[in-house]
N, C-alpha and C positions, 0 to 999 in steps of 0.2 A: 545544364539542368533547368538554368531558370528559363529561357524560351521553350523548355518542352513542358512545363508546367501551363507558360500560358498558352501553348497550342492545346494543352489538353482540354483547353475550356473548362470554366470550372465549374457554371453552372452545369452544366451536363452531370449527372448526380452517375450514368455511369463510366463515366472519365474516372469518377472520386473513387468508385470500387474499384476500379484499374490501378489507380496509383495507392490504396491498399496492398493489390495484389504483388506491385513491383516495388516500391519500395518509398520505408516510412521515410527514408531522408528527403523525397522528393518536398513530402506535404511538410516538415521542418523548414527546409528552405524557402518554399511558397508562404510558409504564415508569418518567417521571419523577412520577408526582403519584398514584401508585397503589400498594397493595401486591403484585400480581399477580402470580404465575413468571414472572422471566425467563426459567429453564430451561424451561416448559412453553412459551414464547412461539418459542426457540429448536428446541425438539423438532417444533412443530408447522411452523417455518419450513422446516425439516432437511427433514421428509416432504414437504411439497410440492416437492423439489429432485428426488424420486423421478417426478414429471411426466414425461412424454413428447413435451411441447411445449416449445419451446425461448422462447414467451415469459413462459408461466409459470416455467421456471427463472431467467432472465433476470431475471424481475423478483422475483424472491426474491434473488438476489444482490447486486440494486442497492440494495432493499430492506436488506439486512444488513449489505451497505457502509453506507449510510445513518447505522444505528445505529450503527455502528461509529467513526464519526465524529462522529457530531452527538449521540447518544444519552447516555443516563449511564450513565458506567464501568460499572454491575454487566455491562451486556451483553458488552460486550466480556472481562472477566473472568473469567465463566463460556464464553465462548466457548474461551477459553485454558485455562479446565483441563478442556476437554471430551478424552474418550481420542482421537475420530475425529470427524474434520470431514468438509468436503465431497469427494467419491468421484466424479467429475465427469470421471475423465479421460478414461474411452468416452463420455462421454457424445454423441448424433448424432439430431438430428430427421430422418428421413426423411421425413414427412410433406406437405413445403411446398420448395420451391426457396429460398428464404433459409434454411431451417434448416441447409445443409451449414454456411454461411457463419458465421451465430449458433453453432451448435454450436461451432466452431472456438474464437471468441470466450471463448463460455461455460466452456470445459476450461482456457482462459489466465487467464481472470478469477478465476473457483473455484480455480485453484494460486494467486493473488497475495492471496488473502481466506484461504486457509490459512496462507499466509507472515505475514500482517500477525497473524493471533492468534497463530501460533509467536512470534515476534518477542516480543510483549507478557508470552507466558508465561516468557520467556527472560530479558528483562528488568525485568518486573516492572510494566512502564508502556509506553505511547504513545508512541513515539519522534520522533511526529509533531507533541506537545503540549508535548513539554518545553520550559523555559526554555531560552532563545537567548540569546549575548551572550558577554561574557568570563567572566562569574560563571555561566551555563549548564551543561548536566552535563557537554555533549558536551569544554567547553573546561577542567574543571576535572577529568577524570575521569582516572586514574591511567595510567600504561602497560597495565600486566596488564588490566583492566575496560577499556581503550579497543581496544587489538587485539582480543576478544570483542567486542564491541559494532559495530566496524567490519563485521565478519566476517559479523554478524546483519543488520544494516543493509545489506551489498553483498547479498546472498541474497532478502532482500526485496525491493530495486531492481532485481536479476534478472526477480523474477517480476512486477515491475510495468511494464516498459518492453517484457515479450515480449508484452504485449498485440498490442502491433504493430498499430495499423491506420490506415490512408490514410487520407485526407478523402471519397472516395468508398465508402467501406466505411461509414462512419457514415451510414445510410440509415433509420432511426428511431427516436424517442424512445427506446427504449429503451436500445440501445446509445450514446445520447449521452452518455445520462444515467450510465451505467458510465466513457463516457471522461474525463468532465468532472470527479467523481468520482477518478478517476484522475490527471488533470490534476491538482485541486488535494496530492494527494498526493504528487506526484511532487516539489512545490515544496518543500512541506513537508520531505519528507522528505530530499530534497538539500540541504536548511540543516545539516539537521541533520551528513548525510555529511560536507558541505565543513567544518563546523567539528573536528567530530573529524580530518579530516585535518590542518587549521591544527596544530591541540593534538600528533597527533601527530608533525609535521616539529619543532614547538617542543621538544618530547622527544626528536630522535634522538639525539643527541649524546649521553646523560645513559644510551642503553640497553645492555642486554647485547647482543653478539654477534648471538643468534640472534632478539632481538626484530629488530632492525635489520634481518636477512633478509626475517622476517616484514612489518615494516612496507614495505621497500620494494615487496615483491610486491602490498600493500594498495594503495599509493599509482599503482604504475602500474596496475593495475586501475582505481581510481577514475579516472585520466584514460579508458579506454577506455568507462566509465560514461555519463561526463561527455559524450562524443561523440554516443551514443547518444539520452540525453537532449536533447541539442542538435535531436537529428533529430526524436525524440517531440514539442517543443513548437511545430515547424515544421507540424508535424501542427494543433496546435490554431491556429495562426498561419492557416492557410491557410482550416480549416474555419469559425471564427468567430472572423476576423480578430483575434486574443490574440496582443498585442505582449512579447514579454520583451527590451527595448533593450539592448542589450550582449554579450547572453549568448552568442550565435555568435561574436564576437571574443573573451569571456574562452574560451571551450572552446578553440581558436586557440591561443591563448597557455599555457595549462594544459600542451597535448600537446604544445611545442616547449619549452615550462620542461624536459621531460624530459631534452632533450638536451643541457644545459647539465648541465657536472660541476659547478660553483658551486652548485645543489640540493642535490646528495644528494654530498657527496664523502668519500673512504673513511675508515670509519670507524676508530680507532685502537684500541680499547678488543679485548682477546684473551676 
């Protein structure tokens, strides 16, 4: 694989749609085992997103997700200090009857791959990679740096769950391959949510006034999240039978925790 990466040439920008087309492990091992531009690998990804086919765009972004997850940091990195990312929000294949559909898709997924490198330039890392656990950043990280990071985190999960799509909407590889992708990120990344929430209710007590506002509005948000997400995984549940046991009962229990004053009861602190 590695000599057929570099027979492919790399400047040749359509080599790079090629090795899109065949496959994302080619360009993992070319970024990993090579000295190559990332930024030029990026630059060339960016221009084919200028396509007028919605499955060329498509598979540039699953492509990009890809690396973005499986790849080495540099990618992700220079994605996050780039000034402008993907411009995807007209974006509309007229040309073919699934492209209204894809199109649709494509403007949801392109905002939630924006959000994921904001995210990473905001925090510096992968929110999706960090250590888990009690000794984890989410559970060890202070008030001031945990309301921030909540805030980044809920914004992100915004743009990952308005994918939005039914079990009949995932109508081929391509788009699966974005939702599964997604799927696993959503998991990820609500680990991470629910633990920063834990940390934060262990903190209320301990805060000012107006943190206390701020967290509560975090905290009921994340159950309305949480609901949400409930519904997203029902999606993968139905499409390719992915059981998550419990998790429709804890969301249940999350959103009626609300209405118990025993939660959140008034704080004393002026």
């Amino acid at each position: 694989p590695s000599s057929r990466i570099q027979n492919f040439g790399f400047e040749n920008s359509f080599c790079i749609l090629m090795l899109v087309t065949v496959s994302n492990l080619d360009l993992i091992q070319y970024i990993n085992e090579t000295n190559r531009s990332v930024e030029h690998l990026v630059d060339v990804l960016f221009k084919k997103t200028g396509s007028r086919s919605w499955v060329v765009v498509f598979k540039v972004l699953v492509t990009v997700h890809h690396l973005m997850v499986h790849g080495n940091e540099r990618f992700i990195q220079h994605l996050a200090s780039r000034n402008s990312l993907f411009t995807l929000h007209n974006f509309l294949d007229k040309s073919v009857i699934e492209g209204y559909t894809m199109s649709t898709f494509i403007r949801r997924y392109s905002r939630y791959l924006n959000e994921k490198s904001l995210a990473y330039r905001m925090m510096a890392s992968d929110i999706t990679k960090t250590k888990r656990g009690l000794d984890g950043m989410m559970r060890t990280m202070n008030t001031t740096d945990l309301l921030n990071t909540l805030l980044v985190i809920q914004t992100q999960f915004d743009a990952l769950l308005n994918f939005n799509a039914n079990p009949e909407e995932l109508t081929n590889g391509i788009v699966h391959a974005a939702f599964m992708l997604l799927f696993k990120d959503s998991l990820r990344l609500f680990a991470a949510y629910n633990e920063g929430i834990l940390n934060l209710l262990g903190k209320y007590f301990d805060m000012k006034k107006s943190q206390c506002k701020d967290s509560l509005d975090i905290y009921i948000k994340f159950l309305g999240r949480t609901t949400k997400l409930a519904q997203f995984l029902k999606v993968a549940e139905v499409y390719k039978s992915i059981s998550i046991p419990g998790f429709s009962v804890f969301c249940i229990r999350l959103v009626s925790n609300i209405t118990t004053p025993r939660l959140l009861p008034p704080h004393k602190h002026t």
